[in-house]
C-alpha positions in Angstrom: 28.8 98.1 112.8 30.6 97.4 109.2 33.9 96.1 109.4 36.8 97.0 106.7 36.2 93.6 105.1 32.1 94.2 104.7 33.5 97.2 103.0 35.7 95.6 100.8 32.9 93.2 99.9 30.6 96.0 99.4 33.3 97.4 96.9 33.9 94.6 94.8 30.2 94.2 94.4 29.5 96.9 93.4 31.8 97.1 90.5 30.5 93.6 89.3 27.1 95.3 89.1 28.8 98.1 87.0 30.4 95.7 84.8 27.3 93.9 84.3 25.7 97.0 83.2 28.2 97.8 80.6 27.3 94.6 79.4 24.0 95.0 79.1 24.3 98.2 77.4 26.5 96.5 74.8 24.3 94.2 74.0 21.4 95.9 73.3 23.8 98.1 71.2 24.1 94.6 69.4 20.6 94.2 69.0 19.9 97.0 67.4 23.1 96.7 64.8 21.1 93.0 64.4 18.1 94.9 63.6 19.4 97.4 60.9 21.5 94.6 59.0 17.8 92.3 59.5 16.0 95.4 57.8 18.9 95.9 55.1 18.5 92.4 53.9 15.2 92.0 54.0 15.6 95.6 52.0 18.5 93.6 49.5 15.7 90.4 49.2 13.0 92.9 47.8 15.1 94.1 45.2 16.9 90.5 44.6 12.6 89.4 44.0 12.3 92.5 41.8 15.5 91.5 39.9 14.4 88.0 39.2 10.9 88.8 38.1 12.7 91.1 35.6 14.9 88.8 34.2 12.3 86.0 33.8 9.9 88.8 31.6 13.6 89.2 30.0 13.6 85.7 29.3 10.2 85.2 27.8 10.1 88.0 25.4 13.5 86.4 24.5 12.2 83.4 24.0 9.0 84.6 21.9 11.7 86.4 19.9 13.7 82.8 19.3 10.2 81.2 18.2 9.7 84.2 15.2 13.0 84.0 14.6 12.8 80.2 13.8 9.0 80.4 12.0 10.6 82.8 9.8 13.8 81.2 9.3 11.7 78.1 8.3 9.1 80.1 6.2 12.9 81.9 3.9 13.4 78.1 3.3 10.6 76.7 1.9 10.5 80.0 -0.5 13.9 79.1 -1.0 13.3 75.3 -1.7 16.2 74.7 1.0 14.8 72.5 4.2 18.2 71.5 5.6 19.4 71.9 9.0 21.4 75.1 9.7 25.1 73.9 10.2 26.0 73.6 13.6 28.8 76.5 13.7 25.9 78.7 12.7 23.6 77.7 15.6 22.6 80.7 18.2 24.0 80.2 21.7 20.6 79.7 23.2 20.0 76.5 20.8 23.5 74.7 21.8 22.5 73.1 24.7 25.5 70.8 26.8 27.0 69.4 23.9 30.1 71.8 23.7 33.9 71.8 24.2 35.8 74.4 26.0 39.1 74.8 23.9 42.1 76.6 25.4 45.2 75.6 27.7 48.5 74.5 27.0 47.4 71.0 27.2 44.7 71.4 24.7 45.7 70.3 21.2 43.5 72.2 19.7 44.2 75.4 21.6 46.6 77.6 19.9 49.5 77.5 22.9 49.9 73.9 22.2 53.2 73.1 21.6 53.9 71.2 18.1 56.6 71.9 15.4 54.9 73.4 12.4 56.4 75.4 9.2 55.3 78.0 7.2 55.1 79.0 3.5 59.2 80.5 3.8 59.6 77.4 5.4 60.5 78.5 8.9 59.6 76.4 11.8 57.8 77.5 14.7 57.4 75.6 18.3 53.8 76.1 18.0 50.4 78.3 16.1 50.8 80.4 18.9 54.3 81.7 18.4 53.3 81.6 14.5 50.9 84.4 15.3 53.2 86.1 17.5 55.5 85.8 14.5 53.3 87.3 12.1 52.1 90.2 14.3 56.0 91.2 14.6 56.3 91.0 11.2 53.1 92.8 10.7 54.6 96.0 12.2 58.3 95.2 10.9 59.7 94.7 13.8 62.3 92.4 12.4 64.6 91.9 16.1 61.5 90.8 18.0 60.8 88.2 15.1 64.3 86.6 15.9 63.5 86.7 19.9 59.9 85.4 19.5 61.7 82.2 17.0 64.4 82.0 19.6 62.6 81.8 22.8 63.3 79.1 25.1 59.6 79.0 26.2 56.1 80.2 25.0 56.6 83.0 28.5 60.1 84.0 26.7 58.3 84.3 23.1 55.2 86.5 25.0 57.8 88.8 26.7 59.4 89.0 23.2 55.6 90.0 21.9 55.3 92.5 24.1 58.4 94.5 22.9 56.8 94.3 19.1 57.0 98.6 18.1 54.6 100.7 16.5 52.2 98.0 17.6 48.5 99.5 16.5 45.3 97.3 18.1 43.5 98.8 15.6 45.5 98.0 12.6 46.2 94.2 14.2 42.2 93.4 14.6 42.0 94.0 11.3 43.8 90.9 10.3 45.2 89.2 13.1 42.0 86.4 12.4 43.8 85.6 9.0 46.9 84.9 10.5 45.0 83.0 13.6 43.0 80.6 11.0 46.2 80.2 9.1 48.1 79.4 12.4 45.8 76.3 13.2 45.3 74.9 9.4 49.2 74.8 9.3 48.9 72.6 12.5 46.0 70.4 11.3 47.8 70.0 8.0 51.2 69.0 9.9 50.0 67.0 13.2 47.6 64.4 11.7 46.4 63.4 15.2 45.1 66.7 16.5 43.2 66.6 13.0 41.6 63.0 13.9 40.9 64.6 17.2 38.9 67.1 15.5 37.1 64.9 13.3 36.0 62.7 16.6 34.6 65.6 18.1 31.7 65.2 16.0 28.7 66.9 16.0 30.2 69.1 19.6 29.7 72.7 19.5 33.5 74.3 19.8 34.0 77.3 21.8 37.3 79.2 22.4 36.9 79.7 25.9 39.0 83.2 26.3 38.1 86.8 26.8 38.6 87.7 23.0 35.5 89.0 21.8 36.3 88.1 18.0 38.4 84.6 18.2 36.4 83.7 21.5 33.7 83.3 23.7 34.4 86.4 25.6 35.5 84.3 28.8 38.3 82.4 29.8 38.0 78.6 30.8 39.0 79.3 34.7 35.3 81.6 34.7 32.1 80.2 35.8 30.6 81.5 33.1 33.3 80.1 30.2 30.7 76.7 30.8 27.5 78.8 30.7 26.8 79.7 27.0 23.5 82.3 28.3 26.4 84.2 29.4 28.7 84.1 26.0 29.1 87.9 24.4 32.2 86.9 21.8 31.5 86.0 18.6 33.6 82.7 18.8 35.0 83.3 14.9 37.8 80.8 16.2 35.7 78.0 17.3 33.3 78.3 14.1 36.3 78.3 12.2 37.5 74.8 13.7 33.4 73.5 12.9 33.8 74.8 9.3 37.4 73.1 9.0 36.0 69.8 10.7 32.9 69.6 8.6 34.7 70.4 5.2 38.5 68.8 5.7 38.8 66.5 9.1 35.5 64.4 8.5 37.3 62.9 4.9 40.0 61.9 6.9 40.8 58.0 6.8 42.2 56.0 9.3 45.5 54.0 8.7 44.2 51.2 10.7 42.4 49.8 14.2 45.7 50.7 16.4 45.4 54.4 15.2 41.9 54.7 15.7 42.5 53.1 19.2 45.4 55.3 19.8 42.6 58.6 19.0 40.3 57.4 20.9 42.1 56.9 24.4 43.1 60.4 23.3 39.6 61.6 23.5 38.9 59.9 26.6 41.2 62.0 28.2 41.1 65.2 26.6 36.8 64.8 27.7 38.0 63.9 31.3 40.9 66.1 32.0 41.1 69.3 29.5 37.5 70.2 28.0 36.2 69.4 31.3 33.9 72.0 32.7 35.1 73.4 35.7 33.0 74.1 38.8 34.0 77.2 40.6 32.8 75.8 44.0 35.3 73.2 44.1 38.2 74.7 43.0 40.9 75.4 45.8 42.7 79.0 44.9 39.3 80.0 42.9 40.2 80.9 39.7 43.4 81.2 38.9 44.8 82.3 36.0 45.4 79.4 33.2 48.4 80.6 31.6 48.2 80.6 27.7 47.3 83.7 25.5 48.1 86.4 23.1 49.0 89.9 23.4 47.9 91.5 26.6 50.1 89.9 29.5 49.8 86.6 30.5 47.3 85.4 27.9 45.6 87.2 25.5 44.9 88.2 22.2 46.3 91.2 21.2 43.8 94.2 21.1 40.8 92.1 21.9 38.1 94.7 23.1 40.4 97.8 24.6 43.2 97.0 26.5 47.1 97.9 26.1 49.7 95.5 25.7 51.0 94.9 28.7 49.7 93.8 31.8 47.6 90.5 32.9 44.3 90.9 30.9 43.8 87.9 28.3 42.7 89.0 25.2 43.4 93.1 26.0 39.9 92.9 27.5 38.4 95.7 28.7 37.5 93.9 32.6 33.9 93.3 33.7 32.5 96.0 36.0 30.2 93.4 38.7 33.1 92.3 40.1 33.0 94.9 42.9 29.3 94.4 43.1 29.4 91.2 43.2 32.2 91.5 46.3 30.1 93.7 47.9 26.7 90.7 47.6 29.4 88.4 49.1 30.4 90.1 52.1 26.8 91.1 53.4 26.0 87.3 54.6 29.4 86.9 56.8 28.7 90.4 58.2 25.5 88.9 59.3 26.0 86.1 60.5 29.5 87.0 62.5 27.1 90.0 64.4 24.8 87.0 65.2 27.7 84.8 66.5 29.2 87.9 68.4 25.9 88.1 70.0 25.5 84.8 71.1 29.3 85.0 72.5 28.0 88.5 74.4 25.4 86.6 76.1 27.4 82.9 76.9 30.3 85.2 77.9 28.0 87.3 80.6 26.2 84.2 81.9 30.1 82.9 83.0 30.9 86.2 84.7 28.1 86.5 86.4 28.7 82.5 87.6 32.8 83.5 88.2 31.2 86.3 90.4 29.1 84.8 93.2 31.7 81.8 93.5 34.5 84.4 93.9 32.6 86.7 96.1 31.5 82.9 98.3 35.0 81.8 97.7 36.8 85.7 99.2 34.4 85.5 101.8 34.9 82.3 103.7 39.0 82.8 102.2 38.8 86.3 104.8 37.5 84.4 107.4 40.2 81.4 107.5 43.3 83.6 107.2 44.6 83.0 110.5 42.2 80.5 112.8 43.0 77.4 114.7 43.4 74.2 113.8 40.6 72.0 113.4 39.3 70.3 117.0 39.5 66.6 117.1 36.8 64.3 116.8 34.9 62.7 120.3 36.3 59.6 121.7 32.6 58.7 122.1 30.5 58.6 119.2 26.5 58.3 119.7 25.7 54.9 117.8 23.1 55.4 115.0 20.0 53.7 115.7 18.4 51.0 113.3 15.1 53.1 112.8 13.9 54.3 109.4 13.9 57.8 109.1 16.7 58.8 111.4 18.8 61.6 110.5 22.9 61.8 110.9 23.6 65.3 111.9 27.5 66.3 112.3 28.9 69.7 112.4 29.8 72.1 109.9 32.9 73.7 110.5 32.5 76.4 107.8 30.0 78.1 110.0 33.1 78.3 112.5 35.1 81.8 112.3 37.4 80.3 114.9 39.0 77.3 112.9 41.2 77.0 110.2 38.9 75.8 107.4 41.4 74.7 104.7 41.8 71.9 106.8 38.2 71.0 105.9 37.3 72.5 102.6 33.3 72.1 102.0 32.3 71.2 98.4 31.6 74.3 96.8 34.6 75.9 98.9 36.8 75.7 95.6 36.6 76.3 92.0 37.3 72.8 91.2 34.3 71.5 93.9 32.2 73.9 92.3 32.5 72.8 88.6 33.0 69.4 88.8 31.5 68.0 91.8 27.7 65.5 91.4 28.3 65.8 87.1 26.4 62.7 87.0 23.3 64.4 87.5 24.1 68.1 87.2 23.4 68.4 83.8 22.9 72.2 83.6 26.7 72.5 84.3 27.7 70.7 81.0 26.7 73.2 78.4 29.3 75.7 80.6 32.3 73.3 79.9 30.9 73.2 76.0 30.4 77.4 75.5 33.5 78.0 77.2 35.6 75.4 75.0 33.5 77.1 72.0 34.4 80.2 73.0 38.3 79.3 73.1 38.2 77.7 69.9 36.4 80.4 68.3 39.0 83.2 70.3 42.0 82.0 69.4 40.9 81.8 65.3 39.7 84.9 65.6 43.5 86.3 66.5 44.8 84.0 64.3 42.6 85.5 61.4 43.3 88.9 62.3 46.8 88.3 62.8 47.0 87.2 59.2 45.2 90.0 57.2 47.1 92.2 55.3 46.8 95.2 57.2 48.7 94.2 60.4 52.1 94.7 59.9 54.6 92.6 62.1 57.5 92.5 60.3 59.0 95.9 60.6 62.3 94.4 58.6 60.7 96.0 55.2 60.5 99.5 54.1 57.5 98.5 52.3 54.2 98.3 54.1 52.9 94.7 53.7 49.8 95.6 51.3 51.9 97.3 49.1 51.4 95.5 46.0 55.2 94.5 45.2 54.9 92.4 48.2 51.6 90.7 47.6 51.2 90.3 44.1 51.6 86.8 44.5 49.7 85.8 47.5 46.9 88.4 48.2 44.7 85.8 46.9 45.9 83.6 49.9 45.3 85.8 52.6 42.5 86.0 54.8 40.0 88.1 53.9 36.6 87.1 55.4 36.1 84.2 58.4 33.5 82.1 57.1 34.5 81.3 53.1 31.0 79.6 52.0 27.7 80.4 53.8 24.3 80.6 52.3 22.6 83.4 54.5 19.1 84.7 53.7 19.0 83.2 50.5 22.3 84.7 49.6 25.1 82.3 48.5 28.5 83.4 49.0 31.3 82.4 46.7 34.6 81.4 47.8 36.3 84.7 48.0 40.2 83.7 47.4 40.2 84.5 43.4 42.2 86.4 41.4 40.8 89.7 40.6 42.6 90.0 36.9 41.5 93.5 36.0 42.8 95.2 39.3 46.1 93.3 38.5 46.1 95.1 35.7 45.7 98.5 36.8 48.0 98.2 39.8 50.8 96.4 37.2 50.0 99.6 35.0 50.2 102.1 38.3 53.7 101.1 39.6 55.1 101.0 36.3 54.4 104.1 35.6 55.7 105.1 39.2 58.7 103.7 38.4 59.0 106.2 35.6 58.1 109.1 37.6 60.7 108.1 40.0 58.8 108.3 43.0 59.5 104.6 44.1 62.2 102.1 43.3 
């Protein structure tokens, strides 16, 4: 005959065996998500393998190519009766090796931003080449107001905002001369500044690149890229930094020095410029990623104007058109953290079943012998006369258990294994499968709570219900999207896959959403 309390038992255990099948059935619905993402990357290795076999024919016809290219350069010279070196600003990319300098920055003396005092021909002076060229290009399209805002700036940001108001401005008409009034920029400084000139002459035999996205003046990448220090990767032709070789070889190299102190004084200048500005920067280590290095022409917040494309306005560099891997490449970088999160969610899955099905027989033990204690009597007392233990080996000390007893009140005598704490902490000594419980379940915690945190600071959850503005609207993160969280793990090499840090700037969607709200703004469809 059942009683209501077998029934309740009955009850309870039955819905433990129902949430342990759901459980079940979710993880095998993990499993096989484990096996489609396994069979997509080993899908995205084939092709990565079919990708790198094609650049490395790309490579060797490229370098047969370099080796005709040089037996016929050196059979033009001896018909020529010329066997001299080709001059080093005339050297392919391929030939350079590490011997280069990355010029650009306001620190960079000889960058154009740098700020020094020079004149020109009328005799004006101008706070540095940079707002000489910015000059020019205003007078260039007679645009004589923002010629007295770009000399009366208070800052090289002032004299760019002034450069963007230039009118009638033309990229077309400007590419066609804006590298005469570059080259005349910098010989006015070299002329005027005598030490950037001996730093140009101690460079030496180092191939000069302008590291910015200008395909004419420059490399075709600015310094905060990757690929700014990887000259495989250059597609500018770098007329700026030849120019500086050409200057250096013909002008700077007859330069004399006034004595020891001044030679000293160039060199400690060297030294640092090598340690702290021309340095080559490693992505991997930098903090935000690639921010922005402020410094450039026409084109927002440093650039050239009219570089390859581009309008005037807006953060772009040089006017540069924008690369079109960077969503491909985001897309590369996401696949490994997918991966390896599902694998983590699956080991959670299984650590997290293993405790419930634990918590359930100790609470089903614990309810049991609880429903049994409710209301019985107290405890008897022990016998006045206790049966004294004989001296023989082997002999046994039997005493009751009161648990077995319905009739007392067993709190008074809790067994071990009668309570959670008995049951998880009692013989650890020697209990050794118990510790890895204590170590998933603070694991689990850890890995719970930044989880919520993580979520919690995405862009998509919006708390603050004080705005109008939805919090990915790009007014409100212009400034910080590169901040927020994006993806849990930020550098994990998965399948052969390396995944970059993923909190950079993204320069040419700045652009486009700049462009979009502006022009929103003119519609009058938001404020």
């Amino acid at each position: 005959m059942s009683t209501p309390r077998d029934g309740g038992y009955n009850h309870n255990s039955s819905q433990n065996n129902m949430g342990i099948g759901n459980l079940a059935q979710e993880l095998q619905w993990v499993k096989n998500d484990c096996v489609l993402i396994r069979n997509a990357v080993i899908l995205l290795e084939q092709e990565k393998d079919n990708l790198r076999q094609a650049v490395r024919k790309l490579k060797m016809e490229n370098q047969r190519q370099r080796e005709k290219m040089k037996k016929l350069q050196s059979e033009v010279k001896k018909l020529g009766g010329n066997s001299e070196d080709t001059d080093i600003e005339d050297r392919d990319y391929d030939d350079i090796g590490k011997n280069f300098i990355l010029i650009g920055g306001a620190q960079d003396p000889l960058s154009l931003r740098f700020e020094c005092t020079i004149s020109d021909e009328k005799g004006t002076e101008h706070k540095s080449a940079e707002r000489y060229y910015w000059y020019k290009l205003a007078e260039f399209f007679e645009d004589e107001e923002a010629k007295k805002r770009i000399l009366s700036a208070n800052s090289s940001h002032d004299a760019e905002e002034a450069m963007k108001t230039v009118k009638g401005f033309n990229e077309n008409d400007w590419n066609k001369v804006k590298m005469e009034h570059w080259i005349k920029g910098q010989e006015l400084k070299l002329e005027q500044v005598r030490w950037i000139a001996l730093v140009l002459k101690e460079s030496k035999e180092s191939y000069i690149s302008i590291a910015h996205q200008d395909k004419m003046i420059g490399t075709g990448w600015r310094k905060t890229r990757e690929e700014s220090s990887k000259p495989i990767f250059w597609d500018g032709e770098n007329l700026g930094g030849k120019w500086l070789m050409k200057y250096r070889r013909e002008v700077a190299n007859n330069l004399v020095y006034t004595g020891p102190n001044e030679k000293e004084d160039i060199l400690k200048k060297m030294q640092n410029l090598r340690k702290l500005v021309w340095r080559r920067i490693d992505q991997m280590q930098m903090g935000g990623g690639g921010m922005g290095m402020g410094g450039g022409f026409r084109g927002g917040r440093g650039g050239y104007p009219g570089g390859h494309g581009g309008p005037p306005r807006g953060t772009g560099g040089y006017g540069n058109g924008g690369r079109g891997d960077e969503s491909v490449r985001a897309l590369s970088l996401l696949l490994p953290s997918f991966c390896l999160q599902t694998l983590v969610s699956c080991g959670l899955v299984v650590v997290a079943m293993s405790l419930l099905l634990k918590a359930a027989r100790s609470s089903v033990t614990l309810g049991m012998r609880r429903s049994s204690i409710t209301h019985g009597k107290a405890l008897p007392l022990a016998a006045r006369a206790q049966v004294a233990k004989p001296a023989e080996p082997g002999f046994y000390a039997y005493t009751r258990n009161w648990s077995r007893d319905k009739t007392f009140d067993l709190s008074r005598a809790p067994q071990k294994g009668d309570t959670p704490m008995y049951f998880f902490l009692r013989r650890l000594g020697h209990a050794y499968e118990a510790w890895p419980l204590f170590v998933l379940t603070g694991a689990w915690l850890i890995v719970f709570f930044y989880a919520c945190y993580i979520s919690f600071t995405k862009t998509e959850i919006w708390l603050d219900r004080s705005k109008s503005t939805a919090p990915w609207d790009w007014s409100r993160i212009r400034d910080k999207y590169t901040r927020l969280h994006t993806v849990v793990f930020e550098s994990v090499a998965l399948f052969g896959l390396q995944k970059q840090d993923t909190h950079k700037r993204l320069e040419i969607m700045e652009v486009l959403q700049d462009e979009m709200m502006e022009a929103a703004k003119k519609r009058g469809t938001r404020n």
